[in-house]
C-alpha positions as CSV (number, residue, x, y, z in Angstrom):
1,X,66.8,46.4,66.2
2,X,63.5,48.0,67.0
3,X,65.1,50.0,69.9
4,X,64.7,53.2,69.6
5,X,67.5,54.4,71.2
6,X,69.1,52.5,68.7
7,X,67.2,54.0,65.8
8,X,68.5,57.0,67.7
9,X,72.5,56.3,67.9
10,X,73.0,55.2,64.0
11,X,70.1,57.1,62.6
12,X,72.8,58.3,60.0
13,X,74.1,55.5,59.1
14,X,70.6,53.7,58.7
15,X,69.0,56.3,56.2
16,X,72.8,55.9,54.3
17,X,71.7,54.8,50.8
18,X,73.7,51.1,50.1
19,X,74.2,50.6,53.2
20,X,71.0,50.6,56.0
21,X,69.5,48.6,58.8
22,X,71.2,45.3,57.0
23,X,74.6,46.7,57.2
24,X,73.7,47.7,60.6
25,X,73.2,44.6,62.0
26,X,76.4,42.8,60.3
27,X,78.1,45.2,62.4
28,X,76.2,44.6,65.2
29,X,77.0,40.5,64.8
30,X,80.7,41.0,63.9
31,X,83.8,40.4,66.1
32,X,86.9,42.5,65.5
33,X,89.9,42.0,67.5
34,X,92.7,45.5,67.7
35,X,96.2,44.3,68.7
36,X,97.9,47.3,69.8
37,X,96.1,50.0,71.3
38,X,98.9,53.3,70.6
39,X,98.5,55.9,67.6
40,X,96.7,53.7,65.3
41,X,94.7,51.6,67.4
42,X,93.1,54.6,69.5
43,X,91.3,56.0,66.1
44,X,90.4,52.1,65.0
45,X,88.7,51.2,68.4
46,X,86.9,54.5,68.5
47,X,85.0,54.4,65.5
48,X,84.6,50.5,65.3
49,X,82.6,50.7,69.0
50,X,81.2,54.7,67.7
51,X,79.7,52.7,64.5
52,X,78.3,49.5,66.3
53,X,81.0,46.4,65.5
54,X,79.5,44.2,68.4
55,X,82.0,42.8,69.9
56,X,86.1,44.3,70.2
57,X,89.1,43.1,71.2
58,X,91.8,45.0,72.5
59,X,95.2,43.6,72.8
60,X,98.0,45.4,74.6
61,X,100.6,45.2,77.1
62,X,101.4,48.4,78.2
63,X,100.8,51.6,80.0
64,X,99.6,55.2,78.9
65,X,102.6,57.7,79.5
66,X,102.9,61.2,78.8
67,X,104.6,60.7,75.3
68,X,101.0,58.9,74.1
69,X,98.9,62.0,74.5
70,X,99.9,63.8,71.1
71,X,98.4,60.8,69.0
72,X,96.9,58.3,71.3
73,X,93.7,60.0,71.9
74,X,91.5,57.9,73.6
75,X,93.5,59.1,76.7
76,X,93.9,61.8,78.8
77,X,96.5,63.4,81.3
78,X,94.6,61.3,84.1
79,X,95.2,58.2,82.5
80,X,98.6,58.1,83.0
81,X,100.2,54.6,84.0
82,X,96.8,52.8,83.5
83,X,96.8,49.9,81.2
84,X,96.1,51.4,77.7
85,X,93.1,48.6,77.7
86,X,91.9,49.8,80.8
87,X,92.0,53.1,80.1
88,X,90.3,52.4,75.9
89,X,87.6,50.1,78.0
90,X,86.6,53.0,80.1
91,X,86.0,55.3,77.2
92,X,84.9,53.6,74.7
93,X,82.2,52.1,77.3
94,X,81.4,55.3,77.9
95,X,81.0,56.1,74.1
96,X,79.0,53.2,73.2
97,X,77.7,50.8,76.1
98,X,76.0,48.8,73.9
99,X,79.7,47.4,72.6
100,X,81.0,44.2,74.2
101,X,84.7,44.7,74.9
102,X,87.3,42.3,75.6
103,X,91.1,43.3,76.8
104,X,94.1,41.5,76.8
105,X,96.4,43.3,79.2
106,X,99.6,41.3,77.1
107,X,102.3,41.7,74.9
108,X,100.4,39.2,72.2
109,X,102.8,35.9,71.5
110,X,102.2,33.5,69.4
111,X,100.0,31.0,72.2
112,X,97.9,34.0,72.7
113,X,97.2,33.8,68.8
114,X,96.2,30.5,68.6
115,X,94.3,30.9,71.7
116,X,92.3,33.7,70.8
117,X,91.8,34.5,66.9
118,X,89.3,31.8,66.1
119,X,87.1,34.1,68.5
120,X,86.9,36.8,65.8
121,X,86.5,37.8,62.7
122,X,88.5,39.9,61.1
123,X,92.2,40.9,63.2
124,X,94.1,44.4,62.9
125,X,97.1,44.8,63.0
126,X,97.9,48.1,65.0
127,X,101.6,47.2,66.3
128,X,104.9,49.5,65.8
129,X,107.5,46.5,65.0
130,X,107.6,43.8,62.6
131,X,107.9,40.9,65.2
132,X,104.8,41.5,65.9
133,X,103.3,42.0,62.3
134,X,105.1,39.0,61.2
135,X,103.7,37.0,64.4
136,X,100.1,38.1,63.9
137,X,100.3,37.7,59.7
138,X,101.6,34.1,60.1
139,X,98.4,33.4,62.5
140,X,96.2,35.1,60.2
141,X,97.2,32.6,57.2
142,X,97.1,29.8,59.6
143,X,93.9,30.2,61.2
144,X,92.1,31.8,57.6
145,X,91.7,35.2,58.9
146,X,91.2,38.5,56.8
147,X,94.2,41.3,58.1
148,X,93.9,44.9,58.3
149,X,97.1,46.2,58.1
150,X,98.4,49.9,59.3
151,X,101.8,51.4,59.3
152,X,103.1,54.6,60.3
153,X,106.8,56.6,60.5
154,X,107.5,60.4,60.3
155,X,105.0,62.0,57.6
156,X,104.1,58.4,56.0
157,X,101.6,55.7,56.4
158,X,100.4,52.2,54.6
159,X,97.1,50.4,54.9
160,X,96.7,47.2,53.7
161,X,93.8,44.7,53.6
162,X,95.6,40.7,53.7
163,X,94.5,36.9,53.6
164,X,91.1,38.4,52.2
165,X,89.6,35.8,49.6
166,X,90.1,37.5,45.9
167,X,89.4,36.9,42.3
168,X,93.0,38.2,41.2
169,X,94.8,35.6,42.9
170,X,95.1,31.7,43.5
171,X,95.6,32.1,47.1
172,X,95.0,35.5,49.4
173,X,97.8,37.3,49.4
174,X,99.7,38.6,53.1
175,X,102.1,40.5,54.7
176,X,105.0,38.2,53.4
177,X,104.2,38.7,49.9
178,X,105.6,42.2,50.4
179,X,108.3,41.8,52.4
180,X,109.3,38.1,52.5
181,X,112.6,38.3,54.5
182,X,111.7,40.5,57.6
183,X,114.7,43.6,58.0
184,X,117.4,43.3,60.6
185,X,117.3,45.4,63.8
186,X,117.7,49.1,62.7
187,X,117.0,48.8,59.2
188,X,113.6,50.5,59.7
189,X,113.1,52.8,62.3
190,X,110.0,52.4,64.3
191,X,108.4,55.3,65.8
192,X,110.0,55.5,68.8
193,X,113.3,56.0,67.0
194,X,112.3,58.3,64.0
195,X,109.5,60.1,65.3
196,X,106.1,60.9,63.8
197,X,103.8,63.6,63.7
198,X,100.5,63.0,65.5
199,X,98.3,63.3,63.6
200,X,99.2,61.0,61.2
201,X,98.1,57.7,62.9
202,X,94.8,59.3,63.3
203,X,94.3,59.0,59.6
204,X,95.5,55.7,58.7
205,X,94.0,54.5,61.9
206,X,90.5,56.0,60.7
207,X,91.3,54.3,57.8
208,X,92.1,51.0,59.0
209,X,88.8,51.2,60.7
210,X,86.6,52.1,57.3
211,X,89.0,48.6,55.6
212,X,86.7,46.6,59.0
213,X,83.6,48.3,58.4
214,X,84.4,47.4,54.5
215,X,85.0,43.9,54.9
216,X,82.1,43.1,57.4
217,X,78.9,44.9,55.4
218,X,80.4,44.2,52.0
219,X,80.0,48.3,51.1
220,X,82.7,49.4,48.3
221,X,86.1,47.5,47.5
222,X,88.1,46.7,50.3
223,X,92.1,47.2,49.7
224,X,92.5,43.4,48.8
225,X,95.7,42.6,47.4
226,X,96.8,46.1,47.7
227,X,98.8,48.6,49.2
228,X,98.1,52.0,49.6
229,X,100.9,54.7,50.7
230,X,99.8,57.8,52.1
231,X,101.9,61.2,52.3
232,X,100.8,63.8,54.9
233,X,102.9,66.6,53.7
234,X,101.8,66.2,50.2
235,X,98.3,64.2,50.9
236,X,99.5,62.0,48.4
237,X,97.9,58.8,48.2
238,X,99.1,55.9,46.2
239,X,97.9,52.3,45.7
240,X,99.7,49.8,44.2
241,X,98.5,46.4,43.2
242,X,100.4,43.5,45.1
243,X,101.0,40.1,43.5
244,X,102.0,36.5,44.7
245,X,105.7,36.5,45.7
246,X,107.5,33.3,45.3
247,X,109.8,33.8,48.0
248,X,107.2,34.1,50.1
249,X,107.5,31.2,53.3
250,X,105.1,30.7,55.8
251,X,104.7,28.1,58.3
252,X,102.5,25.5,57.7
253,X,101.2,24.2,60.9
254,X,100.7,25.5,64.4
255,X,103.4,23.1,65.6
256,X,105.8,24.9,62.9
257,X,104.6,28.7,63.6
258,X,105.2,28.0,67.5
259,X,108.8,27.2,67.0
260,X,109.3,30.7,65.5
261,X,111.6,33.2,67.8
262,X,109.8,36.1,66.3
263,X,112.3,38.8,68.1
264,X,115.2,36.6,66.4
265,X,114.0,36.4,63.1
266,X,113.7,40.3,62.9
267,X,116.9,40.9,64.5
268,X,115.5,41.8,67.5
269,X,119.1,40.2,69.3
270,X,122.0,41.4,70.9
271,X,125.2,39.4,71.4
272,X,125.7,38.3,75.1
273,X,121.7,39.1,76.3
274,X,119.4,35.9,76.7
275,X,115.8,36.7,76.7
276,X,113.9,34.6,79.2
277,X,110.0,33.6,80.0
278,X,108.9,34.9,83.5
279,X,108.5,31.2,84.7
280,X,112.8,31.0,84.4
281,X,112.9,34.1,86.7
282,X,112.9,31.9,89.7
283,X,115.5,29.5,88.8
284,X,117.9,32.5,87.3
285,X,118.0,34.0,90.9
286,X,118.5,30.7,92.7
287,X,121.9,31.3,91.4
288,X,124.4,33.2,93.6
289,X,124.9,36.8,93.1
290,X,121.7,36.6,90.7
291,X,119.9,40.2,91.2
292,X,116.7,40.8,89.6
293,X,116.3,44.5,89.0
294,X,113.2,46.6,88.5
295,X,113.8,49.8,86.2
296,X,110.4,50.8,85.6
297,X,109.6,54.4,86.7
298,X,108.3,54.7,90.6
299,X,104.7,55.2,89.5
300,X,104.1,52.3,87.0
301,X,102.0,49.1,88.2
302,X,101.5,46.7,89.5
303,X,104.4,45.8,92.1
304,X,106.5,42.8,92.2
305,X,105.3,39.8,94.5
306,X,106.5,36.8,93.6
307,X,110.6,37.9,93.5
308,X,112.6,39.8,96.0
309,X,114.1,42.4,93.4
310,X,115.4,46.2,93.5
311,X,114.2,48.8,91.7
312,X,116.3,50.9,90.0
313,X,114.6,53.2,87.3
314,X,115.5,53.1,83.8
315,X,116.3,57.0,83.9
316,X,119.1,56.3,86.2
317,X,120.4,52.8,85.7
318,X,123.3,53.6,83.7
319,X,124.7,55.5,86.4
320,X,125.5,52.3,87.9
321,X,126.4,50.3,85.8
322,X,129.4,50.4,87.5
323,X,128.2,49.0,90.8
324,X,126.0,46.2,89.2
325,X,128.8,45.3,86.7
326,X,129.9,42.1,88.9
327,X,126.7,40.5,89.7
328,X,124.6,38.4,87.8
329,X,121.4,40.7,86.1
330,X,117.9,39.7,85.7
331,X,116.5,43.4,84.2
332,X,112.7,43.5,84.0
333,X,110.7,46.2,82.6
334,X,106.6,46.6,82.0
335,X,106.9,45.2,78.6
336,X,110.3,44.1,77.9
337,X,111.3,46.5,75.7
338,X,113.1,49.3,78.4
339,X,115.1,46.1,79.8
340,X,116.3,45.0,76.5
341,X,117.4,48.1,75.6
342,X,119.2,48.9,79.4
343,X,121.0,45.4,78.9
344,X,122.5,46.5,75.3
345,X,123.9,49.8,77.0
346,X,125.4,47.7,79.9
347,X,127.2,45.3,77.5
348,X,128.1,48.2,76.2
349,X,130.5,49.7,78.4
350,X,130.8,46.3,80.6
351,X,130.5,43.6,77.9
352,X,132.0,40.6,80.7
353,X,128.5,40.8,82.5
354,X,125.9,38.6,82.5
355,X,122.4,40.1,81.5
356,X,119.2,38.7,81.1
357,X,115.9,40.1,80.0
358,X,113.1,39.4,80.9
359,X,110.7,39.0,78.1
360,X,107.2,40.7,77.7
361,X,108.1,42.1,81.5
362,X,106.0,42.3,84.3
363,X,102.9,42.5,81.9
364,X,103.4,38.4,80.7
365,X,103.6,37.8,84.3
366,X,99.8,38.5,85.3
């Protein structure tokens, strides 16, 4: 701590009256894991590594595209179809090499939880769906782990800090205490589906990142038990004070929380699709007529080598639908959400076919 050149980089934040050299080095010893790497993760990861957090996770399955730029800024033009954790390692390297980072090139399940979390800290949530923030909250309250939560659609945004020890409460509260029954498919509209302006996840992203930086040097009063609401139109800022909610149901043992089809309970289904793991590809196109098609874009990596397959582009597929109507279809994307979505618009207008998806896509087979 003697370095200079470390004197140097957090000069400003060492002279900071309350918080100094010792706030310093709990940064420096702390462990922070980001799943999701998109709108709000890009602002969280850059100031965690800017500041000094030691050591970072990044968790994220999918690719930078052209749609990212507007909000997701740790990337540029060139980064297109990179990994999002390649592309976040490369710059935030670059920012701070002092940083130990660790990626996780998947779409996070429930193993990769259990796996992982006791590695860190404190875990963020930076996702865009509530499978996902239902899946990581359950492993939080599990495995005793503080939460940062973020949330953003259109002009709006939440923050939340969960499963942080408090004084107001006989147990910490979570994500469940808010919303104990998660919502059917289309009963919130994620990003994707209802927009939102850019700059928007910067700021609750940046403020996600000041919740970490709260919780590991013990400056100011961390949003325990609370949820603030944020209004970029008005700046309006509201924070209401969360309390236990009897309704509230979480599993109680890893054995339990592995059982849980996430997707299903948050009505991620569609009558007629089966989702499948990558290891039942093989045995799906043992069958006859079985077709495993590729609709990811030309450009997006890596390739295909265990299957024989076709590649037929998401931009195009539904042109033939009525081609591929008769066989049987094993649709894989790079995450699984593009081949979900192409199997609901072929039941659609053929609803006799026989579609799989794969799940977590070509990513949860590296």
């Amino acid at each position: 701590m003697n370095d200079p050149q470390f004197q140097e980089r957090y000069h400003r934040q060492l002279i900071l009256q309350g918080f100094g050299l010792e706030a310093q080095q709990k940064l420096a010893r702390a462990s922070v894991l980001v799943i999701g790497a998109g709108g709000l993760g890009c602002p969280i990861l850059q100031y965690l590594a800017a500041t000094g957090v030691g050591h970072i996770g990044i968790a994220d399955a999918d690719i930078v595209s052209l749609s990212n730029l507007p909000r997701q800024i740790l990337f540029t033009t060139a980064n297109i179809g990179q990994f999002k954790t390649t592309a976040a390692n490369e710059t935030l390297k670059a920012l701070n090499p002092t940083v130990n980072i660790t990626v996780y090139p998947a779409y996070f399940t429930q193993r990769h939880c259990i796996d992982y979390f006791h590695q860190y800290d404190i875990i963020v949530d930076a996702t865009d769906n509530f499978a996902s923030r239902y899946l990581i909250n359950d492993a939080c309250v599990l495995m005793q782990k503080p939460l940062v939560f973020g949330a953003v659609s259109q002009f709006e945004g939440q923050i939340a800090v969960f499963n942080n020890p408090s004084l107001s409460a006989k147990r910490p509260l979570n994500y469940r205490d808010i919303f104990p029954i998660p919502p059917q498919a289309g009963d919130v509209l994620n990003c994707a589906e209802a927009g939102v302006l850019g700059i928007l996840p910067g700021i609750i992203g940046t403020m996600q990142a000041m919740e970490v930086v709260k919780l590991i040097t013990g400056i100011g009063q961390p949003l325990t038990d609370q949820l603030l609401t944020y209004n970029a139109l008005s700046h309006q800022m509201i924070t209401i004070k969360l309390h236990p909610n009897a309704q509230m149901k979480i599993p109680e043992t890893v054995e339990a929380y592995m059982q849980i089809q996430y997707d299903w309970l948050c009505g991620n289904r569609v009558a007629g699709i089966t989702q499948i793991e990558p290891y039942q590809i093989a045995e799906i196109l043992s069958a006859k007529n079985a077709r495993l098609i590729d609709i990811r874009e030309p450009h997006e990596l890596p390739e295909i080598q265990q299957f024989p397959y076709i590649s037929i582009p998401f931009s195009i597929i539904k042109d033939l639908f009525n081609e591929l109507q008769h066989h049987k279809l094993l649709l894989i994307c790079q995450t699984g959400t593009r081949s979900l979505q192409a199997a609901t618009m072929m039941l659609q207008q053929f609803p006799n076919t026989k579609v799989y998806s794969v799940k977590g896509g070509v990513n949860a087979m590296l």
